[in-house]
N, C-alpha and C positions, 0 to 999 in steps of 0.2 A: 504493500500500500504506500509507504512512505516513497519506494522509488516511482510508482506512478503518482504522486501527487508534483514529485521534482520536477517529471517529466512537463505534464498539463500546466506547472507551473512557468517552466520555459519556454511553453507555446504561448503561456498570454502573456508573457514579457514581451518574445519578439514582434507577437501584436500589437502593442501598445507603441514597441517601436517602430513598425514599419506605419502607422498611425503618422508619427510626426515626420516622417519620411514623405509619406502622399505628396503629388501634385495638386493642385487646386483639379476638382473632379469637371471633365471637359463634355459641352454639349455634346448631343448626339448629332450625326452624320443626319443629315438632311434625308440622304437616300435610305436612310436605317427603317427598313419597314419593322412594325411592331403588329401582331396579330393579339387576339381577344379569346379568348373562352368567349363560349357565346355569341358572338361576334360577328356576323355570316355576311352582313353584307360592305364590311370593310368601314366603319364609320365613328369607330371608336366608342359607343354606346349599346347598350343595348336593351333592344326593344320587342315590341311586339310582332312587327314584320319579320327579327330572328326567328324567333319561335315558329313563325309561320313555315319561313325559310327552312328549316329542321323539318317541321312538320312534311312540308311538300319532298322532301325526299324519301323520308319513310312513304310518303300515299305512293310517289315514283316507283316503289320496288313492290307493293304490293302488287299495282299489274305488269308488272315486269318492264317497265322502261329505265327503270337505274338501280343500282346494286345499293343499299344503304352500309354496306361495311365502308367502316372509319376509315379515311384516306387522309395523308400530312397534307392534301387541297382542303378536303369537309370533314376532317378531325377534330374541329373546334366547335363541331356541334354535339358529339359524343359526351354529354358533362357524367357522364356516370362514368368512362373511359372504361366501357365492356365491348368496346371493337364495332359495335352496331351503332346507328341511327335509328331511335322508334319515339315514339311518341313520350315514354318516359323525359326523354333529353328537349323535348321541344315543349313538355310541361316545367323541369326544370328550368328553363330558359326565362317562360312566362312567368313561374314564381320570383326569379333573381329581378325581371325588371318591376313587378308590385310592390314590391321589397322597396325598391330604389323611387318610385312612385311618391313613396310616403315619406320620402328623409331617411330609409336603410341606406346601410353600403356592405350587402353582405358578401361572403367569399363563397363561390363557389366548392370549398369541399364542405358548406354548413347544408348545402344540397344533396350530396351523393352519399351511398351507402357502398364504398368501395376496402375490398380486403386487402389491404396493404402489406408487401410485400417489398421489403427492404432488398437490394442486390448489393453484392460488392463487386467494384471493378479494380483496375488497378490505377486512374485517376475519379478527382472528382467532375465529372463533367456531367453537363446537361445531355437530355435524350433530344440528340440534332435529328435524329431518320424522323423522328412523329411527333413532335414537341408534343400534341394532346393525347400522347397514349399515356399509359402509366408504366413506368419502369424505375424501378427502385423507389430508393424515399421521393418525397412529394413535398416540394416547395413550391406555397402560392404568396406571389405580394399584392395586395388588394386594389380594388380602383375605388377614385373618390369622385366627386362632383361638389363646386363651389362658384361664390360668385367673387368677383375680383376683391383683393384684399383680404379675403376670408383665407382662416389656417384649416385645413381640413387634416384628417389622420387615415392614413394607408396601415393598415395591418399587414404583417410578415408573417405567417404561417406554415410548419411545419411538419410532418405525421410520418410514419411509415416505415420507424426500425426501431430496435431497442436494446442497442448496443452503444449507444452515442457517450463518450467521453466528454464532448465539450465541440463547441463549434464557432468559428469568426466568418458574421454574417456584414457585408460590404454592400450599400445600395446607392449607385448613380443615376440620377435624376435629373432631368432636364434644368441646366442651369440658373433659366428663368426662375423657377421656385427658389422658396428658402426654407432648407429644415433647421424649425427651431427648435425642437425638441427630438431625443427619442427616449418613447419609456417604456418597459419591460417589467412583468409581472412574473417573474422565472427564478425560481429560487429552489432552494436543497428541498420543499415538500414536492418537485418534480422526478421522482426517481424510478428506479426501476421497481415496480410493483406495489408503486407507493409507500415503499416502509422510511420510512424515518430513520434520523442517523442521529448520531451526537454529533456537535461543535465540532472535538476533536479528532471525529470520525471522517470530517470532510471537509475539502479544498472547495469554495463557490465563488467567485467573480461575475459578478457580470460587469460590462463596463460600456457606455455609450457616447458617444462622439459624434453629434451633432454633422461638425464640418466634414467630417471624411466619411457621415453615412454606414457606421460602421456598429457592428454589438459584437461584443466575443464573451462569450461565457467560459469559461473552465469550470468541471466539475469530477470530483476524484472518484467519484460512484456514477453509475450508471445511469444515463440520461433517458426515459423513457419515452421517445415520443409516438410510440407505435400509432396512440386512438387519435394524437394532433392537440398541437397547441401554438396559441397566437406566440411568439418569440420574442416578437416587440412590435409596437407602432410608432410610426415614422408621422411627424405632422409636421408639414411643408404650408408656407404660405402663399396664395397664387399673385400676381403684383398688381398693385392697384389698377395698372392701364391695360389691364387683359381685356382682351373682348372675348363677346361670347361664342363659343364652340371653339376656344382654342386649346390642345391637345398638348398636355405633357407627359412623356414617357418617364415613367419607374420603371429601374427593370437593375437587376442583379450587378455589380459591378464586377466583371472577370479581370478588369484591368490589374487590381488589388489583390492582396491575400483574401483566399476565400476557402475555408478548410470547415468540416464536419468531419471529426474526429472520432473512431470507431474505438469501442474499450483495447482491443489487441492491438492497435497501431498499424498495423503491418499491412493495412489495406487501406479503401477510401471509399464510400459510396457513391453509386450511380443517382441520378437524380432527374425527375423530373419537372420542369420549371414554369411557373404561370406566371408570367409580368402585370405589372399593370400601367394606370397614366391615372392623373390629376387630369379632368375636366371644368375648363371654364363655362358656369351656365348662362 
């Protein structure tokens, strides 16, 4: 125990340093396309015509004019990510936008009932063949909607192993915003199988930084996030002179250290990644 507390302890050292090291975090590429859960008709919202859009693919394969198996083109209508398109995923659709209707900003895994299935690979990398499939653990970063000058909060979410030592989570954001806060509700009653530890039982950090978009936690016991939990929330503020419908990208920063740390070390988790974006209404 004490050498894996050394260990976890000089991961979140070098975080902390590679922390003051960052560049100032640079906008995104003009050309950088960002796709949506949900999403279907490219607009960066989503609505009822999604739903419909899902829908008409499912009615398509009923009489046999299109296949509704999940494709990385119409993958983003799968919100259960069980490989099909059916009415389920184009009822989830229309609940996530009723939700947002009324002033929600829910996350699309508060919709699904999916069996999470942790992989190891030998980097941490996102799933590039299908972004909407599920492969390995599952990270979702939330989308918001506000009107100019307002601070809104994107939730960071996590699920899907239960081997997690500790992990340093980096998110770059479309310039224009400003995150003024980030805060986290992630502490040693997060363990594996819920049991409780002593003090002196265990190493906890969490640490948040604002400017470089960043949370790293170490923890010397076992990090359980198999059923899913928020990580942190990131509240960015949009700038007084936004107009409305203008789109800002959230989305993971690979530039940075970006590490989910397995109890054995000796491997890293595969991951699958949902972005999101701050919306001007």
């Amino acid at each position: 125990m004490k050498k894996l507390k050394a260990r976890i302890a000089s991961v979140l050292i070098a975080s902390v340093s590679a922390m003051g090291m960052c560049s100032a975090m640079p906008a995104f590429a003009a050309d950088t396309a960002l796709r949506l859960m949900g999403d279907m008709d490219g607009d960066y919202k989503i609505t009822a015509n999604d739903a419909q859009d899902a829908l008409n693919i499912y009615a398509e394969s009923i009489v046999g004019n299109e296949d509704n198996t999940a494709t990385p083109e119409n993958g983003n209508a799968d919100i259960d990510m069980n490989g099909i398109i059916d009415v389920s995923d184009a009822q989830n659709i229309l609940n996530y936008f009723c939700q947002t209707l009324v002033g929600g900003q829910p996350l699309w895994a508060d919709f699904r009932e999916v069996s999470y299935r942790g992989t190891h690979g030998e980097a941490a990398d996102p799933n590039a063949e299908n972004p909407f499939s599920l492969k390995g653990m599952y990270l979702e970063i939330g989308c918001a909607q506000g009107a100019p000058g307002e601070t809104v909060e994107v939730p960071v979410y996590i699920a899907g192993v239960d081997e997690l030592a500790g992990f340093q989570f980096f998110v770059k954001a479309d310039e224009r915003l400003t995150c003024t806060d980030i805060t986290s509700n992630i502490g040693p009653e997060i363990l594996a199988n819920g049991e409780a530890v002593s003090d002196s039982d265990s190493v906890n950090y969490v640490i948040t930084n604002p400017e470089y978009g960043a949370i790293v936690w170490a923890q010397a016991h076992n990090i359980n996030p198999r059923d899913g939990f928020v990580i942190g929330t990131y509240h960015y503020t949009i700038p007084e002179d936004a107009e409305a419908g203008t789109v800002y990208q959230v989305r993971l920063n690979d530039e940075q250290v970006s590490k989910f740390i397995p109890k054995a070390y000796d491997y890293a988790y595969e991951f699958t990644l949902l972005e999101g974006v701050v919306v001007c209404e």
